[in-house]
C-alpha positions in Angstrom: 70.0 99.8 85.3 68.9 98.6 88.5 66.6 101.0 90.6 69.0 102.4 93.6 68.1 100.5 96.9 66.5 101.7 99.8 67.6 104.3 101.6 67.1 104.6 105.4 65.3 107.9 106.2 66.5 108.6 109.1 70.2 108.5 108.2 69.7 110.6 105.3 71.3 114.4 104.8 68.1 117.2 105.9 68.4 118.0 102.2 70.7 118.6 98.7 70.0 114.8 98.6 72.1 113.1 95.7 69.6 112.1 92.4 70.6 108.9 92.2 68.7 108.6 95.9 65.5 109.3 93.8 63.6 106.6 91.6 63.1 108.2 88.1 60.8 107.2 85.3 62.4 104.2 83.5 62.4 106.0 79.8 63.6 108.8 81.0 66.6 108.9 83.5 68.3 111.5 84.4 64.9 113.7 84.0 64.4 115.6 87.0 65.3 118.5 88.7 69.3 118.4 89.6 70.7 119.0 93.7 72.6 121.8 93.0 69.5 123.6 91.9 67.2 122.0 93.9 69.0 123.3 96.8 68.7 127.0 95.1 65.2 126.6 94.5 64.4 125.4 98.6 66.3 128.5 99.7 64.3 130.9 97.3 60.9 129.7 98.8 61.8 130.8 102.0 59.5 127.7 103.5 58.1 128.8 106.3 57.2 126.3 109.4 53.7 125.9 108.4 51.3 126.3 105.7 50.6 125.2 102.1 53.1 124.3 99.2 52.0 123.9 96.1 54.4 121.7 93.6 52.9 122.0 89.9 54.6 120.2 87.7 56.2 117.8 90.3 58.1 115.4 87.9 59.8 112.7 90.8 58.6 115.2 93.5 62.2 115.8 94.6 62.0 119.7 95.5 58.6 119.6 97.4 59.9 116.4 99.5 62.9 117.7 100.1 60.7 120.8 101.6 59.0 118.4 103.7 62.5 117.0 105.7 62.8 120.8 106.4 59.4 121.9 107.6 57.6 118.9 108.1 54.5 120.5 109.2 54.3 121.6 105.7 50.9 120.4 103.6 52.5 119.6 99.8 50.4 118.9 97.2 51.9 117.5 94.9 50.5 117.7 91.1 51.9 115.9 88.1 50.1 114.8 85.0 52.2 112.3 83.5 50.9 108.9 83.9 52.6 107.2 86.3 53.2 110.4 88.2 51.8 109.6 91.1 53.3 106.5 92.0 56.6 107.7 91.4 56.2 110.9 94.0 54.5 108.7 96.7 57.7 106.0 96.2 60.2 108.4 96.8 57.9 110.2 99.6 58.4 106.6 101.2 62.0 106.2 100.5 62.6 110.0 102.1 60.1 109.4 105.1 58.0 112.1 104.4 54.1 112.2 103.8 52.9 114.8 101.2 49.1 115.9 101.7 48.2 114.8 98.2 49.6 113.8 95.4 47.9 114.1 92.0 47.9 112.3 88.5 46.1 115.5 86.8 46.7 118.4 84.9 47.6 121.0 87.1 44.6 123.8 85.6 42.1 121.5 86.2 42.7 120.4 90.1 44.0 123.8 91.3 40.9 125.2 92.3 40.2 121.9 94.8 43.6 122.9 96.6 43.6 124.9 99.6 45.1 128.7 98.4 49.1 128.0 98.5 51.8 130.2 100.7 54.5 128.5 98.8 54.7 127.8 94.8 56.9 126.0 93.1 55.9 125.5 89.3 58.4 123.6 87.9 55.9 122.1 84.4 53.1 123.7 82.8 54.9 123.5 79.0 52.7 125.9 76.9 50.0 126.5 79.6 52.5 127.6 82.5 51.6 131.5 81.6 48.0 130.4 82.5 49.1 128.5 85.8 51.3 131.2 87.0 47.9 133.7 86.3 45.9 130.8 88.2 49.0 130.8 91.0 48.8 134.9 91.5 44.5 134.3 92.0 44.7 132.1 94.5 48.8 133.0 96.4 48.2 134.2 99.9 49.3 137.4 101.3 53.2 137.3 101.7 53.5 134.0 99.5 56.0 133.1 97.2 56.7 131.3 93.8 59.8 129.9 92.6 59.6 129.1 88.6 63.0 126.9 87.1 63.3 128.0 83.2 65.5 125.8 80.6 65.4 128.8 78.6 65.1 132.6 78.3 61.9 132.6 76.1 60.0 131.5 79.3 61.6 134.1 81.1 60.5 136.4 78.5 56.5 135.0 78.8 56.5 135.0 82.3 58.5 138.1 84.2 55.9 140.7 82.5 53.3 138.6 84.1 54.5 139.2 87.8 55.1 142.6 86.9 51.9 143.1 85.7 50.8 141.5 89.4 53.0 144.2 91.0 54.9 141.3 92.6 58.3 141.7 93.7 61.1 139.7 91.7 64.0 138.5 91.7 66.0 136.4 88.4 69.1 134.3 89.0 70.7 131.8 87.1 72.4 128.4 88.2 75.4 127.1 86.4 77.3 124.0 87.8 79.7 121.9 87.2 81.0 118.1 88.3 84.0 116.7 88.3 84.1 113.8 85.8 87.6 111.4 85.3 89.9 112.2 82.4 92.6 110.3 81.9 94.4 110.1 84.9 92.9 113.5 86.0 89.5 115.2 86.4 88.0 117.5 84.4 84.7 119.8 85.2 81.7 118.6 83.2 78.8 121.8 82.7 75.4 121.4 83.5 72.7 122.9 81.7 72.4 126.2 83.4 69.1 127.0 84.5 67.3 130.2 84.9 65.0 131.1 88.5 62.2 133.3 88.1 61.2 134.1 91.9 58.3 136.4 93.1 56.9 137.3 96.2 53.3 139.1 96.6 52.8 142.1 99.1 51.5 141.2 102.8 49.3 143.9 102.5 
């Protein structure tokens, strides 16, 4: 498949961007994190005009990019360790118009403690050591900051609520189920997605 062309930035929607817009690692399309919960995922971070986002486990960057057409004075730092990474997320930084503050070809543990301390969290990889990020996340979250964690599966929900609530952090689970119309026959017929569950939390101000 050819790689989608070009878009022009400034003609683009502010955000729920369609994924074929995105380039995508070449052995493995279709890996990345879907609009309809994209869009979800941008409205539980509450972005606010200014500050630090953190995106751990950025995959083609699409969410924390997508967070930078809406608050532009945002400072992402972006973090993925697959090789390759990094040139993917600055490609499709260039193809959206945006400019991230960083983006990093690294394991997340070992390059979080050279970031500035986040407002905003979205920590989307991690694999077995996401318990340990999300422990490394609550050290360093400011007051009043938020983290928004996509699950494939409810044994991750199951490792990681108790670990907010250990925190005292406020939460909040959802769930995101969609469908697309796909052609059958002379009709259409609604094709699931893999649902996907949304661990938020949100530390105290005080």
């Amino acid at each position: 498949a050819e790689p989608p062309a070009a878009p022009i930035a400034d003609t683009l929607p502010l955000f729920g961007l369609d994924d074929g817009l995105y380039l995508q690692h070449h052995d493995r399309p279709g890996l990345m994190t879907k609009r309809e919960v994209r869009i979800q995922l941008l409205a539980d971070l509450q972005l606010p005009q200014q500050g630090v986002l953190w995106d751990l486990g950025a995959g083609t960057g699409s969410v924390g990019l997508e967070a930078l057409r809406l608050r532009p004075q945002l400072q992402l730092f972006a973090v993925e360790q697959r090789s390759g990474g990094g040139t993917l997320i600055q490609a499709n930084a260039k193809r959206l118009g945006v400019k991230p503050a960083a983006v990093i070809e690294a394991s997340a543990l070992s390059v979080l403690e050279e970031l500035p301390a986040p407002d905003r969290v979205l920590l989307g990889g991690g694999g077995r050591q996401r318990s340990e990020l999300l422990e490394a996340v609550i050290d360093r979250m400011n007051p009043g900051g938020v983290v928004a964690i996509p699950m494939a599966n409810v044994e991750a929900l199951a490792a990681l609520k108790p670990i907010l609530d250990h925190a005292s952090w406020a939460i909040q689970i959802s769930q995101q189920q969609a469908y697309r119309g796909q052609p059958l026959a002379d009709g259409t017929r609604l094709a699931p997605m893999n649902p996907v569950l949304i661990l938020r939390g949100s530390k105290t101000k005080g």
